[in-house]
C-alpha positions, 0 to 999 in steps of 0.5 A, a space after each residue: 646213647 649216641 654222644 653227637 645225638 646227646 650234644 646236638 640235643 643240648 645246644 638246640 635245648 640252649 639256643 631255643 632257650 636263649 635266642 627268644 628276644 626278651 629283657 636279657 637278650 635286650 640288655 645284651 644288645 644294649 651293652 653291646 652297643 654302649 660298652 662294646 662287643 666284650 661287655 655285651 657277651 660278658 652279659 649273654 655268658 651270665 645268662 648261659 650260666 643260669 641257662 646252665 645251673 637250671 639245665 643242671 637242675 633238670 637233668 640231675 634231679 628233675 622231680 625232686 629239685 623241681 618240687 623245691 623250686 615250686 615251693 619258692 616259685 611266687 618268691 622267685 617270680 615277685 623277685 624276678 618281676 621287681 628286678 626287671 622293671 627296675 633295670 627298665 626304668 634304669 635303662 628308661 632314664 639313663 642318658 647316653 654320652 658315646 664319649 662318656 661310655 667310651 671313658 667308662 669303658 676304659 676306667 671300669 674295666 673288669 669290674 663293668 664286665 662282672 657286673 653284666 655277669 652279674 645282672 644278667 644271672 641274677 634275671 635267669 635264675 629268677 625266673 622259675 619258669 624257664 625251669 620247666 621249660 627246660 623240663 619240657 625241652 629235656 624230655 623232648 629232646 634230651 630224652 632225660 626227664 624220665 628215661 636211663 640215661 647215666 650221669 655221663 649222658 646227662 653231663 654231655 646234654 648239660 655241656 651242650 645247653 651251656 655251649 648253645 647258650 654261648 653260641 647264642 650270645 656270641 652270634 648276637 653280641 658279634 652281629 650287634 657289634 658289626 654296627 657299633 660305629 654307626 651308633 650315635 647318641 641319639 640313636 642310644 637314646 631311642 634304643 634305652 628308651 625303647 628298651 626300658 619301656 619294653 623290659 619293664 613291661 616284662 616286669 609288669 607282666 610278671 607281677 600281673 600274672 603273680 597277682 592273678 595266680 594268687 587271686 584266682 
């Protein structure tokens, strides 16, 4: 197969997944504005490493693995849902303090850089939905899903999933950024309180559409 062709596939695959604005793409922004550009795109690269791992899934072992996925598919949802509305309440009533951020910021350092990672993982992975979605997306642009590309021409498409994921979040947390000085605490607040309410009703529709599927 054509090596461009492949990589150009993988990075439209990883930035239709990450660029529709949802909870990950809100707490990046969020942290961006808070803790600055670094912490920001900590987070968007936690996110790129899901988008990597469930790229990974498709690509290497799209039937067998998605049956197994499947079987942990209401596990997975009810985690995801919980998970989410947690960080909207936490991001709902936190307070903002510049000066407070800026002094976090510097005490915490590394460890505050980890767990934006962390949390933001953790939200992708928990999501089996965007598997299939990456299913979808492999078969229409990578050609993986049922066709003979070699393990090497798999590996390129995965590369280029996690190099547009990337590109994705360093294009947000760097347009974010360019603002940064002109937010105040009041302008924090509105923005946390805003974007609580928004990823908690993420949550609330995944626990509504867990609740459904298994009534009806």
């Amino acid at each position: 197969m054509d090596y461009l062709v492949l990589i150009i596939s993988g990075v439209v695959i990883g930035l239709i997944v990450a660029a529709p604005i949802g909870p990950v793409n809100l707490i990046c922004i969020r942290r961006t504005l808070a803790f600055g550009q670094v912490n920001g795109f900590a987070a968007g690269l936690g996110a790129a490493a899901g988008d990597g791992a469930f790229a990974i899934v498709t690509g290497f072992g799209l039937t067998a693995i998605a049956q197994l996925i499947e079987g942990y598919f209401l596990g997975l949802e009810l985690a995801g849902g919980i998970m989410l509305i947690a960080f909207g309440v936490h991001t709902f009533i936190t307070t903002p303090d510049m000066k407070e951020l800026a002094r976090m910021k510097e005490a915490e350092g590394a460890s505050t850089l980890v767990r934006a990672m962390a949390s933001t993982f953790a939200l992708t992975i928990t999501n089996p939905a965007t598997l299939f979605g990456f299913a979808a997306l492999f078969a229409g642009l990578g050609g993986l899903a049922g066709g003979d590309a070699s393990f090497v021409d798999t590996s390129v498409v995965v590369g280029g999933v996690i190099a547009g994921s990337i590109l994705w979040w360093f294009t947000l947390t760097a347009f974010v950024g360019l603002f940064h000085r002109n937010i105040n605490d009041r302008v924090m607040k509105i923005i946390n309180h805003a974007s609580g309410i928004i990823i908690t009703l993420f949550g609330v529709a995944v626990l509504g559409h867990l609740v459904i599927s298994k009534i009806f």
